[in-house]
C-alpha positions as semicolon CSV with decimal commas, in nm:
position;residue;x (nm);y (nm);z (nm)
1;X;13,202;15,921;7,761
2;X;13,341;15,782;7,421
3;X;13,393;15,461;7,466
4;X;13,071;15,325;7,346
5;X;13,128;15,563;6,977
6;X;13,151;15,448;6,694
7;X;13,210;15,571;6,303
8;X;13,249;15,434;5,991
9;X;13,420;15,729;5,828
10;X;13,799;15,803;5,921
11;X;14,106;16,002;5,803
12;X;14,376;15,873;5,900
13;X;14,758;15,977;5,833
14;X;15,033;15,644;5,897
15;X;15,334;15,825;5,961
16;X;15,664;15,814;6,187
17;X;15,682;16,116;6,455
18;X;15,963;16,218;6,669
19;X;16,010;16,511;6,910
20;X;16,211;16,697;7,179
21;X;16,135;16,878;7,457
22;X;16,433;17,091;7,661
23;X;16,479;17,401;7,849
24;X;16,329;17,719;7,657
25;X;16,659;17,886;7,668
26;X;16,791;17,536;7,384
27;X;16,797;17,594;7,043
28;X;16,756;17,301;6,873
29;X;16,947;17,276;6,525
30;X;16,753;17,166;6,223
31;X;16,996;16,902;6,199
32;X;16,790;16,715;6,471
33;X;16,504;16,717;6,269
34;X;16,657;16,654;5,924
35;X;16,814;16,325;6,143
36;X;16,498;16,159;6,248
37;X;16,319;16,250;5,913
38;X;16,541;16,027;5,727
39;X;16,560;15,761;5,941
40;X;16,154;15,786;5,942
41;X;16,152;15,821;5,524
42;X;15,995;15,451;5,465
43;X;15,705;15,521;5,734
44;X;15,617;15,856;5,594
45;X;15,737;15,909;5,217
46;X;15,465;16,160;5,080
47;X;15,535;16,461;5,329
48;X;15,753;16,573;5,619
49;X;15,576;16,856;5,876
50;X;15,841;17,031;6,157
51;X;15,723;17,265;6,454
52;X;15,984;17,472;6,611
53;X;15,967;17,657;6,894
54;X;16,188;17,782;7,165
55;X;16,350;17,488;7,358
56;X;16,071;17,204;7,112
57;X;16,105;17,054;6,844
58;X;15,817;16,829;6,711
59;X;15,769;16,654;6,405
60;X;15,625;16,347;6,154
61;X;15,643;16,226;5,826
62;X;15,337;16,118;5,668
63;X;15,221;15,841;5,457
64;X;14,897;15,978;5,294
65;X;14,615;15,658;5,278
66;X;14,329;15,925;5,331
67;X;14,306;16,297;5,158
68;X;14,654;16,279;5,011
69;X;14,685;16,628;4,944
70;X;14,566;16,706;5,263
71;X;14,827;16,935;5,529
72;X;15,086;16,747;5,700
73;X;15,060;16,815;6,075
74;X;15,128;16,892;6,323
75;X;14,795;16,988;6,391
76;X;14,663;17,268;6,650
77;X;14,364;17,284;6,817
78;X;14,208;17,714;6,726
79;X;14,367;17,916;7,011
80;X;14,766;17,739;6,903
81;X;14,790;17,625;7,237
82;X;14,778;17,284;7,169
83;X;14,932;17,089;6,858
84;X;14,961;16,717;6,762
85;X;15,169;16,465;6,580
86;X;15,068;16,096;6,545
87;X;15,087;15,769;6,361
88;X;14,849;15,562;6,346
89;X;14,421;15,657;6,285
90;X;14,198;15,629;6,500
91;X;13,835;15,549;6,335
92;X;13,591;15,635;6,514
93;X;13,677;16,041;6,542
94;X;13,448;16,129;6,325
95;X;13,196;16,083;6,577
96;X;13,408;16,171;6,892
97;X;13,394;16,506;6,685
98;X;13,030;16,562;6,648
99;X;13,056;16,522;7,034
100;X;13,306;16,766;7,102
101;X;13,141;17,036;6,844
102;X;12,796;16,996;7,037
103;X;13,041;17,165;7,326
104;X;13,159;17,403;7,100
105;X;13,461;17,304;6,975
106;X;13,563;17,433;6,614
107;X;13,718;17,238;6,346
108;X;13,934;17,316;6,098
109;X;14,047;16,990;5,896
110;X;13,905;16,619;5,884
111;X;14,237;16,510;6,011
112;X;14,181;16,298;6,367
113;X;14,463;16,410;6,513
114;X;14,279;16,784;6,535
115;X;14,010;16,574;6,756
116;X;14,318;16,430;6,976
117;X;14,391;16,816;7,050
118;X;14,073;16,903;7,147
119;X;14,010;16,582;7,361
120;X;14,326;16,722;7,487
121;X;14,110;16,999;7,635
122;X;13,812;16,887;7,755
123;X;14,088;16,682;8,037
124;X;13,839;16,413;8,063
125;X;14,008;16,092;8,262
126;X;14,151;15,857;8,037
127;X;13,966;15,957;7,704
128;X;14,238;15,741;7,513
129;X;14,011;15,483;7,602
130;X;13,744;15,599;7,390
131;X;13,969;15,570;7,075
132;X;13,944;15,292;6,852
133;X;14,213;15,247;6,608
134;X;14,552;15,174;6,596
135;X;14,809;15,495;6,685
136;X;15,088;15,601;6,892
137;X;15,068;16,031;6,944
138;X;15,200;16,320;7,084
139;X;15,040;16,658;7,233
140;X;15,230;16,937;7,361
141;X;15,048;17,207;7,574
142;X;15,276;17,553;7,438
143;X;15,142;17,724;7,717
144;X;15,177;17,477;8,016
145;X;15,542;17,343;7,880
146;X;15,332;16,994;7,902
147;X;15,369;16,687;7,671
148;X;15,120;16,400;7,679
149;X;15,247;16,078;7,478
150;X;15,035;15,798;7,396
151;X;14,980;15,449;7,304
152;X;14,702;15,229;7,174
153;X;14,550;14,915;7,419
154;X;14,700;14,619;7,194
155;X;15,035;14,820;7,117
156;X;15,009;14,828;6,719
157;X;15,197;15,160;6,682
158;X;15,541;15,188;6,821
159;X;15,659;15,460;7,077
160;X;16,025;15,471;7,224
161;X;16,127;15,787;7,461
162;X;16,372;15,889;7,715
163;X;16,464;16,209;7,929
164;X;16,377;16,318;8,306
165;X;16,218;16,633;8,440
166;X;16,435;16,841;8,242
167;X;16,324;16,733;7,932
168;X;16,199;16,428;7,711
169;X;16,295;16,333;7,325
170;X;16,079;16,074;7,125
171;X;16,044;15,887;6,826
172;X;15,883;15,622;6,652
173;X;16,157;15,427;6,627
174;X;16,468;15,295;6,822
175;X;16,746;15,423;6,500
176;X;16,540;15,794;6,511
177;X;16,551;15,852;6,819
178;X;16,947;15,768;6,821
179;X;17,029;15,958;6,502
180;X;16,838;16,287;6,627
181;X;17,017;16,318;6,966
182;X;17,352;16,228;6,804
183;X;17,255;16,496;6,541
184;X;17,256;16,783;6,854
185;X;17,580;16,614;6,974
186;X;17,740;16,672;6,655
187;X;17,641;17,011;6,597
188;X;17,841;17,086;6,954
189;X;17,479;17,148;7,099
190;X;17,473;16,851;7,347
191;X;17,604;17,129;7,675
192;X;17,282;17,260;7,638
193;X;17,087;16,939;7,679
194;X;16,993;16,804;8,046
195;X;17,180;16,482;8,145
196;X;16,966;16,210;8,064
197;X;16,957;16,333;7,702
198;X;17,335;16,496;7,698
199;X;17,485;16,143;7,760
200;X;17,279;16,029;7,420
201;X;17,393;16,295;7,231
202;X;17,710;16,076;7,166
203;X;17,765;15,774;7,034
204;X;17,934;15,631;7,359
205;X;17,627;15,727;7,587
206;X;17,424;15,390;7,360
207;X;17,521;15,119;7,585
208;X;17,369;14,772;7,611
209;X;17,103;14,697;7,846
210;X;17,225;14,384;7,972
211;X;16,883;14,290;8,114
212;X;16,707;14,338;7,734
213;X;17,000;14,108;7,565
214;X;16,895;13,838;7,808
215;X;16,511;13,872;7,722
216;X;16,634;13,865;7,411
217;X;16,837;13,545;7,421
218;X;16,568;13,360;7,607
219;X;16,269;13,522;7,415
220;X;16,372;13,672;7,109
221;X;16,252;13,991;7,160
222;X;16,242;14,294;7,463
223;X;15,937;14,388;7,578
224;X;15,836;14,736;7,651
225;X;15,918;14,923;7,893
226;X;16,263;14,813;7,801
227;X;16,451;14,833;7,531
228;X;16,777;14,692;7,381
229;X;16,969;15,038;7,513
230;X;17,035;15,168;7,877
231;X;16,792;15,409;7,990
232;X;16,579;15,465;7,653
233;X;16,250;15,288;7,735
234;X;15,957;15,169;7,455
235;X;15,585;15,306;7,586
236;X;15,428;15,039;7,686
237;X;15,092;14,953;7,499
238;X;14,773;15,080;7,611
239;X;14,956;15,380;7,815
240;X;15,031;15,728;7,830
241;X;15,336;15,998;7,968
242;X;15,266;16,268;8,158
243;X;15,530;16,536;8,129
244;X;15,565;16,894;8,245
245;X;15,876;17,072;8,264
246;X;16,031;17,024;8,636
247;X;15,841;16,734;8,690
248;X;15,968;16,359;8,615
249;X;15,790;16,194;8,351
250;X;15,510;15,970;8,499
251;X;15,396;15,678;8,321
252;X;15,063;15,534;8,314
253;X;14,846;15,236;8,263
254;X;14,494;15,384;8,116
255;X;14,365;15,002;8,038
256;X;14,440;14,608;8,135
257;X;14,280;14,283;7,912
258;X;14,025;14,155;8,203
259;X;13,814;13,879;8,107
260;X;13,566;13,856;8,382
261;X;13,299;13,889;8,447
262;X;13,165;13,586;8,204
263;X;12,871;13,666;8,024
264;X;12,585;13,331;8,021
265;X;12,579;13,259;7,673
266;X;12,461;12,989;7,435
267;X;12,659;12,916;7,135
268;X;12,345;13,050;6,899
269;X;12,274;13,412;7,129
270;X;12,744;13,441;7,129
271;X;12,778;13,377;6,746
272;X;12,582;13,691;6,626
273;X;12,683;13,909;6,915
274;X;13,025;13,802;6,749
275;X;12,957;13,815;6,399
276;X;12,838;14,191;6,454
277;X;13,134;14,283;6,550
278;X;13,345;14,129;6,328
279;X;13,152;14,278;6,082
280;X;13,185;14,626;6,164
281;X;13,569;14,633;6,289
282;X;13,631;14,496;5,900
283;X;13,425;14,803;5,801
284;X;13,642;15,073;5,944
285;X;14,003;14,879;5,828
286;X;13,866;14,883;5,516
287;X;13,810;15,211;5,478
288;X;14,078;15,426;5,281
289;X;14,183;15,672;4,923
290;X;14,352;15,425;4,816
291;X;14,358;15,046;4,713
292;X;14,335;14,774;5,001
293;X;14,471;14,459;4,952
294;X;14,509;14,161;5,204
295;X;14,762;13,884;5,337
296;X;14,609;13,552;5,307
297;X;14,753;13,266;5,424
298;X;14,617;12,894;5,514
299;X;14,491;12,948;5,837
300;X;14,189;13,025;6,044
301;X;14,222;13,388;6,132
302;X;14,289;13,462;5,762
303;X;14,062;13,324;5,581
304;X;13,760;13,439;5,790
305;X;13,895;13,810;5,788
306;X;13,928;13,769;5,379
307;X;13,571;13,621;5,341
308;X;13,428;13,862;5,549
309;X;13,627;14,162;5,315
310;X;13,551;14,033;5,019
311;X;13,185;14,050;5,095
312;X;13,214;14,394;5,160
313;X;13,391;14,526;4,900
314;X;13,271;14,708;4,599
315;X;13,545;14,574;4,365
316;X;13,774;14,304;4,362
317;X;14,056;14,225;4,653
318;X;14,371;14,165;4,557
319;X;14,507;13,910;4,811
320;X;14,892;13,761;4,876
321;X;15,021;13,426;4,984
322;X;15,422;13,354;5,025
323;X;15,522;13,016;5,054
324;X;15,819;12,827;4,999
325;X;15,993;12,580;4,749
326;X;16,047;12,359;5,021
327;X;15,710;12,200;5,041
328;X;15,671;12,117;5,402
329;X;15,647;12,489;5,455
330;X;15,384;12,619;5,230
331;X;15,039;12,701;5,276
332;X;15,001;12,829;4,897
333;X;14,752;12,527;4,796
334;X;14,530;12,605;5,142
335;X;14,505;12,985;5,024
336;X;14,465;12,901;4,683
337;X;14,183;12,711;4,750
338;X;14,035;13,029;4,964
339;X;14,098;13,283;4,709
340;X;13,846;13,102;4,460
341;X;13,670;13,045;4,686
342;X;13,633;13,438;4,744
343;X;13,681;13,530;4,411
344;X;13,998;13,739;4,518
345;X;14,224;13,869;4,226
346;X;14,506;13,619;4,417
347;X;14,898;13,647;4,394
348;X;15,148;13,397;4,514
349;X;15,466;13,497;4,607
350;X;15,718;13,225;4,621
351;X;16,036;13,245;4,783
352;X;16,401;13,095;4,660
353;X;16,540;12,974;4,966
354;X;16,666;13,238;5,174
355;X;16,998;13,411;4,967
356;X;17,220;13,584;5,260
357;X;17,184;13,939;5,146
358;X;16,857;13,913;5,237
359;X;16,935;13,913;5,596
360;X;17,167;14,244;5,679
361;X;16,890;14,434;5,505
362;X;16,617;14,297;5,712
363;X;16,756;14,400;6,050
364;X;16,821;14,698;5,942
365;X;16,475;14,781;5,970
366;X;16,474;14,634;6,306
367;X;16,475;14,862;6,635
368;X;16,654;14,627;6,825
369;X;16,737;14,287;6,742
370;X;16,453;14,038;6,664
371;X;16,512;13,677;6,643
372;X;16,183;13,560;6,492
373;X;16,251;13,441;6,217
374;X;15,925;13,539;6,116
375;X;16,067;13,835;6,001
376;X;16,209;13,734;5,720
377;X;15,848;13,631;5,515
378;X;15,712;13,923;5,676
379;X;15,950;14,163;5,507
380;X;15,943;13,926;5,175
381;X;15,595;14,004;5,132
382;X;15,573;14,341;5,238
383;X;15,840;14,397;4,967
384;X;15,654;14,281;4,697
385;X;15,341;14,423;4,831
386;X;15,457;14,749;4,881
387;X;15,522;14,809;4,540
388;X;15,130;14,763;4,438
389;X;14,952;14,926;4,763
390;X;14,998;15,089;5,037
391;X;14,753;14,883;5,225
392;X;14,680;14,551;5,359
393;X;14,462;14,377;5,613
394;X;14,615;14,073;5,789
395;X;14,502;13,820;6,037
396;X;14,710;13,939;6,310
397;X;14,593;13,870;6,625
398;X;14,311;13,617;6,619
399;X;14,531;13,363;6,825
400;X;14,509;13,552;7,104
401;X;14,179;13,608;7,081
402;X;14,059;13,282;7,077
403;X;14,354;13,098;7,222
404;X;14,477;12,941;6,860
405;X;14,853;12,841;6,996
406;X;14,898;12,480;7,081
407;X;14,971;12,527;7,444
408;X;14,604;12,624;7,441
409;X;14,470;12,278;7,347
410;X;14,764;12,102;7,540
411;X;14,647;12,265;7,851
412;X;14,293;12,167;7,790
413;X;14,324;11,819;7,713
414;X;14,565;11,788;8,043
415;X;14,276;11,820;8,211
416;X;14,222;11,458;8,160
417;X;14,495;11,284;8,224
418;X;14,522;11,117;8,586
419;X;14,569;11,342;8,884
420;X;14,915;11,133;9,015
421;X;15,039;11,137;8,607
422;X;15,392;11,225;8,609
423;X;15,622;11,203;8,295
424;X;15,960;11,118;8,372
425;X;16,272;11,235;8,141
426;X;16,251;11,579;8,062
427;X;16,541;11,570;7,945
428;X;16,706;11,799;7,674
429;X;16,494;12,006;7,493
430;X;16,685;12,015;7,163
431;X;16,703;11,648;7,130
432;X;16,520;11,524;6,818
433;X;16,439;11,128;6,855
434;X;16,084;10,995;6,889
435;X;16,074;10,920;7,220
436;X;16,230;11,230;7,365
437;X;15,971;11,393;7,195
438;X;15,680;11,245;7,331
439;X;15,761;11,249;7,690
440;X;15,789;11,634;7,658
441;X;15,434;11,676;7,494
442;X;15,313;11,401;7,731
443;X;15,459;11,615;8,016
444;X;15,285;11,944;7,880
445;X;14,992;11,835;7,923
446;X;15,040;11,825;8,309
447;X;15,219;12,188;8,352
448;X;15,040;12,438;8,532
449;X;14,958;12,759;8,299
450;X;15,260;12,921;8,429
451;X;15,516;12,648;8,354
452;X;15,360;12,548;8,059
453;X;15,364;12,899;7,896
454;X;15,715;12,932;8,013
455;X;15,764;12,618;7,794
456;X;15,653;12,749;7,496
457;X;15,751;13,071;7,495
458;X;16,093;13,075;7,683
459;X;16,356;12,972;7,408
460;X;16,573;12,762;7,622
461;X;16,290;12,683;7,916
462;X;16,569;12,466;8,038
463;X;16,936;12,644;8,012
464;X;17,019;12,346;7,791
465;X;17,177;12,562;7,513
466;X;17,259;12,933;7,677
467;X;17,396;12,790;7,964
468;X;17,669;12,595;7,823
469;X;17,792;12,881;7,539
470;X;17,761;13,217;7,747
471;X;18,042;13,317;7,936
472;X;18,008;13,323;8,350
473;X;17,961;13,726;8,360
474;X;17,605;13,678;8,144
475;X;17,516;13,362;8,308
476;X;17,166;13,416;8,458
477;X;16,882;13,183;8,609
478;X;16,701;13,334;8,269
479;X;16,373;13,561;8,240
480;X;16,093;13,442;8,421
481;X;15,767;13,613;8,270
482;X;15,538;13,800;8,475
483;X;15,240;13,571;8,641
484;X;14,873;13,616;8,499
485;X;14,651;13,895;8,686
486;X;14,344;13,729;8,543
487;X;14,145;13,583;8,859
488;X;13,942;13,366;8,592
489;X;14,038;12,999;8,458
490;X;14,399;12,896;8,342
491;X;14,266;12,930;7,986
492;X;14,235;13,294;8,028
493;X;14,575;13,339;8,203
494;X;14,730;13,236;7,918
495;X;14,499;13,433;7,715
496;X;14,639;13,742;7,919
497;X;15,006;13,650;7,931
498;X;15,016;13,651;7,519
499;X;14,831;13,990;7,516
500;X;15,065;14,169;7,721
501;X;15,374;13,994;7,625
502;X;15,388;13,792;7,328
503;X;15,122;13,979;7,077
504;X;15,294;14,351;7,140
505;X;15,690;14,238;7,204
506;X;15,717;13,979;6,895
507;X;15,375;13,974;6,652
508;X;15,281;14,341;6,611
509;X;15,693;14,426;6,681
510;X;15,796;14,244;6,397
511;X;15,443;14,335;6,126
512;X;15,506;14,681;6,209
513;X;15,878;14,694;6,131
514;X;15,871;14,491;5,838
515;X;15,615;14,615;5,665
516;X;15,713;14,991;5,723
517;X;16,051;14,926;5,583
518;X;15,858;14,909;5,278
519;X;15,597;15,188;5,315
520;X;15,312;14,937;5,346
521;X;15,052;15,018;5,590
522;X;14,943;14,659;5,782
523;X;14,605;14,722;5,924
524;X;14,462;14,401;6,212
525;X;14,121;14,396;6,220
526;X;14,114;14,134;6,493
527;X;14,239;14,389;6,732
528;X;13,952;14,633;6,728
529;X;13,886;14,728;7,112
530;X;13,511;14,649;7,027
531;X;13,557;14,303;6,921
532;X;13,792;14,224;7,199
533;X;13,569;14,336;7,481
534;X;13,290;14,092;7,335
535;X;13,516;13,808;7,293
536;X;13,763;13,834;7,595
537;X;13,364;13,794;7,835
538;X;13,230;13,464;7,642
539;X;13,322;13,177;7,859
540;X;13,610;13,007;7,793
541;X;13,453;12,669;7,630
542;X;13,298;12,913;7,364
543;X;13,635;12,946;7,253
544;X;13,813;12,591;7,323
545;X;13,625;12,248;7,318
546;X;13,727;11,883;7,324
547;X;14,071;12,010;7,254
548;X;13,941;12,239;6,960
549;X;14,092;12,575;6,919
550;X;13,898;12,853;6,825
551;X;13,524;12,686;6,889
552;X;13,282;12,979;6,814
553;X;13,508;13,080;6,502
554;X;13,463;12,738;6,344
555;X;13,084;12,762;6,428
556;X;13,038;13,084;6,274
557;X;13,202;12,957;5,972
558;X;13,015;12,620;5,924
559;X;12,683;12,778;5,957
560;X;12,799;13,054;5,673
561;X;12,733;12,756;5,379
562;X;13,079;12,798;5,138
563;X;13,203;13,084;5,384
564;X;13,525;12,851;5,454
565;X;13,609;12,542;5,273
566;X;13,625;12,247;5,518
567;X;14,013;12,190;5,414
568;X;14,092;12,503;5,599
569;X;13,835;12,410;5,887
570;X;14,020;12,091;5,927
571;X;14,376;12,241;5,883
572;X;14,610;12,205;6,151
573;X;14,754;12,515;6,237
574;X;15,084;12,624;6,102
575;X;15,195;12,991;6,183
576;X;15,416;13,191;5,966
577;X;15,703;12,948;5,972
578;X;16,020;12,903;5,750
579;X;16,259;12,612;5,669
580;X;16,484;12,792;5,964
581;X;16,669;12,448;6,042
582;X;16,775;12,395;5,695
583;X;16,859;12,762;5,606
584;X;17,081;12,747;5,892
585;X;17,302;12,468;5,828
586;X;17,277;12,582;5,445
587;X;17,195;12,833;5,301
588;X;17,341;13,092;5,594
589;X;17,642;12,882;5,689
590;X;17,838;13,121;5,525
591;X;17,739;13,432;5,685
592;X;17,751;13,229;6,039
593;X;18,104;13,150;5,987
594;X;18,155;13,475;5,893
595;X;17,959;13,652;6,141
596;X;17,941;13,469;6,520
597;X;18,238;13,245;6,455
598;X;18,449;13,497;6,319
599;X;18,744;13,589;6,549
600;X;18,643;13,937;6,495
601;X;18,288;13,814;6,602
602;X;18,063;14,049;6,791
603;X;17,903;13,802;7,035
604;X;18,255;13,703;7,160
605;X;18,234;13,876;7,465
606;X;17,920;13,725;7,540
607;X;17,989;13,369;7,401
608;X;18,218;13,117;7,441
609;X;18,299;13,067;7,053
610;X;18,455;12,689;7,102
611;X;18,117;12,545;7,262
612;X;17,945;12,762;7,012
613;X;18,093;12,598;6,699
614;X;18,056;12,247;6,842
615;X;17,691;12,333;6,884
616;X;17,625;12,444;6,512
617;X;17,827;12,166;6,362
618;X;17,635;11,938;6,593
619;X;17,311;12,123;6,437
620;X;17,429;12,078;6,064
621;X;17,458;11,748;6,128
622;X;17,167;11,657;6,261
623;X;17,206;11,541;6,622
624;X;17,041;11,820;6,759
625;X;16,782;12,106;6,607
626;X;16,907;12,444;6,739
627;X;16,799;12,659;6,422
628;X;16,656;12,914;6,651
629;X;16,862;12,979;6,898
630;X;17,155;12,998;6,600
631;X;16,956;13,249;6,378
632;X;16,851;13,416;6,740
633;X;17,272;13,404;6,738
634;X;17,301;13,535;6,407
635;X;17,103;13,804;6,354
636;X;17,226;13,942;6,726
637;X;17,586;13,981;6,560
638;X;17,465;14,166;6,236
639;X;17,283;14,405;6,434
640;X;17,556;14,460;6,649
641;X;17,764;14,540;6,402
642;X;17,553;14,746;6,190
643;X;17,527;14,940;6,517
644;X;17,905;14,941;6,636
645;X;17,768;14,779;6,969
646;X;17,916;14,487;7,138
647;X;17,817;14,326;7,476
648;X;18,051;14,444;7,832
């Protein structure tokens, strides 16, 4: 009914929410809420709004971008019944609501979490589909004892939970969620809890999930459902929990990326279909009370999304760019050249090279532990950022839109190689000469999607590295990532397999926590659920040619005279990358030595320290490049430690 809505005007509230659910006959202690509030404080500094109720507790803390004096919610729908907490906006409410007051519903506030409550009501199937934004939410029936959590398609808003039929506890993030259920145990109020939650009201009851730490090792992240701890789960993107008291919580799929059927399309009749849009998902992200700034780096996805804001704006954006003293790694003269380009008001930030007190400070913010090392420019800029706005668009997402990752053209140009072609010597992955190097491209290009993704995205594809330093009792044949459910062409298989795993787990994962740790609001226009349904049905050569990534985008831009200088049409492309190799051996040695190789180390139950050494001073000295895997290594042990945890 709403899927086809859409609204230009939108009031949203970016926050951090949390919640629990028991038995009526539980008081829950303020100290709960007072836990999860401060552990929330950098998503939602302006306000903090608690309901409390016999045997619920639920709660947010709000970052104002629109109507900054407006109420914090919760919000309730007119009766009291129903009441909602969210983070997140979802922008096209506005006209969901003229819907819903045609039925005679009655509004009280411009806040869309009030039309959440009453789409609540109306109990239509799987309304969350009709939401376009970005948002993670909670709505709890008073009268049925009934809690409905939720999720948006692409999973930009975090969601973690846990509980059984008894009851259910949420939070935005991993840390609140711990620090309110260890706030009821040490108030002596943990009896009253039911056993799935009683065992978490102590600090023993957060144990390692030994399935996540090997995701984590292999991939450098844990995808939802799972999370880092035993029996605490992450909501998986575009899904939603059904809970009523004395029933187990039932969780459910309300969308899947499909990408066929292929629409018949020229390049001329796809390009404004796509332009359109484009056009109008910029319009909604752009809307807010107060300044919007954007990321800009050197690349595709960037540039496009800033020339297409900067035409729309009334006054000047105010663009970023970090880059790096080491010169291989920055894309400052690329973006440079786009901000004049645009006429931005354009700010480089340039980084020292990386100083360790940095580091324990950036997983901190973490959930779990991350081992992109992404991260660390991520939270750089947001830093800096954060201090001037409270926005930002970014270019998130456009690689898996289009297919922008290298595997994408590898795959494409295997197509040509000879049928019997077989490269021989696939041998360790980590070795760095010239030859070694060019068998394994040379055999890409003749890997089925599944292998070849596997390749790419599996750390240690070949148990070169893990193998030999983990200790027999976390020796495992490794993760194997689920297979494509896309009955189209290999292109889109891998298109699938980086939407449900690599664009939730590790790219929105790590933009969400990093840039919240510094109350900046990171908004991804090229995730609008409009604009993906028109791209993901062009065919597949619209979006790859002759080995050419992103086909249609380049199009669009060439045929916009001056929209995109030809440098950054010609680019190759770079990602957010840093000097990790160098830092390693370097600039971090110190806390390494300190940290994993410590003999108080906190990986020493799940590493054999000897073979671990000889692999780092093998690294600094250049026979092999393992900067990953050791800062994968690295930040594992900090996080562990800032946590008390340690692998059994």
């Amino acid at each position: 009914m709403f899927q086809s809505i859409f609204s230009l005007i939108v009031h949203p509230i970016m926050c951090g929410i949390f919640g629990l659910i028991v038995s009526e006959e539980v008081e829950i202690p303020n100290e709960a809420a007072e836990a999860a509030s401060q552990v929330l404080l950098p998503r939602g500094p302006d306000s903090l709004g608690v309901h409390f109720e016999p045997g619920a507790m639920i709660g947010m803390r709000r970052l104002a971008i629109i109507d900054p004096e407006g109420p914090c919610p919760p919000i309730f729908n007119e009766s009291k019944r129903l009441l909602a907490v969210g983070n997140g906006e979802v922008y096209n409410h506005t006209a969901i609501r003229k819907q819903l007051e045609r039925s005679g519903h009655r509004f009280r506030t411009d806040n869309d979490l009030e039309t959440l409550v009453h789409l609540e009501e109306e109990a239509l199937p799987d309304w969350e589909l009709g939401l376009r934004g970005m948002f993670a939410f909670a709505i709890w029936d008073r009268a049925e004892r009934a809690l409905h959590l939720g999720r948006d398609r692409f999973g930009i808003k975090p969601l973690f939970w846990c509980g059984d039929e008894n009851g259910v506890a949420f939070a935005s993030t991993l840390p609140a969620l711990k620090e309110m259920l260890l706030a009821i145990g040490a108030c002596e109020k943990a009896d009253r809890l039911p056993k799935s939650l009683r065992s978490l009201a102590t600090p023993s009851g957060w144990k390692l999930n030994n399935e996540a730490l090997r995701w984590y090792l292999d991939t450098l992240c844990v995808p939802a459902p799972m999370t880092i701890y035993e029996n605490v789960h992450a909501l998986p993107p575009a899904s939603r929990i059904l809970w009523k008291s004395g029933h187990p919580p039932a969780v459910e799929a309300y969308w899947e990326p499909t990408y066929e059927p292929k629409r018949t399309l020229s390049l001329d009749d796809a390009i404004p279909l796509f332009e359109e849009s484009f056009r109008e998902s910029v319009r909604h992200h752009l809307i807010s009370d107060v300044p919007v700034g954007a990321f800009l780096s050197g690349g595709l996805d960037s540039g496009y999304l800033v020339a297409e804001a900067a035409s729309q704006m009334g006054a000047r954006l105010s663009t970023y760019t970090v880059g790096f003293k080491e010169a291989d790694y920055s894309e400052l003269p690329l973006a440079k050249e786009m901000a004049g380009c645009f006429g931005t008001d354009h700010h480089e930030i340039l980084l020292d090279p990386f100083t360790q007190g940095d580091l324990p400070s950036i997983v901190s913010a973490m959930n779990q532990p991350f081992g992109d090392s992404s991260a660390w420019p991520t939270w750089a800029i947001s830093r800096v950022v954060g201090k001037n706005l409270k926005v930002v668009l970014a270019g998130d997402g456009g690689d898996e839109l289009w297919g922008g990752y290298p595997y994408y053209a590898i795959h494409n140009m295997g197509r040509w190689l000879p049928r019997n072609y077989h490269a021989s010597g696939m041998d360790h992955p980590y070795d760095t000469s010239f030859s070694s190097r060019a068998r394994r491209v040379l055999g890409d290009l003749k890997r089925n999607p599944n292998d070849l993704y596997r390749r790419w995205r599996h750390l240690d594809p070949n148990g070169s590295f893990w193998e030999k330093i983990l200790r027999e009792d976390f020796k495992s044949p490794g993760v194997e990532f689920p297979r494509s459910k896309s009955s189209g062409s290999p292109h889109d298989g891998l298109l699938e397999r980086d939407v449900r795993f690599y664009l939730p787990s590790d790219l929105l994962e790590k933009v969400d926590t990093m840039s919240m740790a510094h109350s900046l609001e990171v908004r991804v226009p090229w995730l609008d659920p409009v604009l993906f349904e028109v791209v993901a049905h062009f065919p597949s050569t619209l979006k790859i040619n002759g080995g050419i990534t992103k086909w249609l985008l380049r199009k669009s831009a060439e045929k916009r005279a001056g929209w995109l200088p030809q440098s950054v049409l010609r680019a190759k492309k770079q990602g957010f990358a840093i000097p990790i190799h160098r830092w390693i051996s370097n600039e971090l040695a110190g806390l390494f030595h300190e940290g994993p190789l410590d003999r108080n180390s906190r990986v020493a139950p799940l590493m054999d320290l000897v073979s671990l050494r000889r692999y780092y001073e093998a690294h600094r000295a250049g026979h092999i490049r393992l900067g990953h895997a050791l800062w994968a290594v690295l930040v594992l042990d900090i996080w562990l430690r800032q946590n008390g945890l340690e692998p059994s």
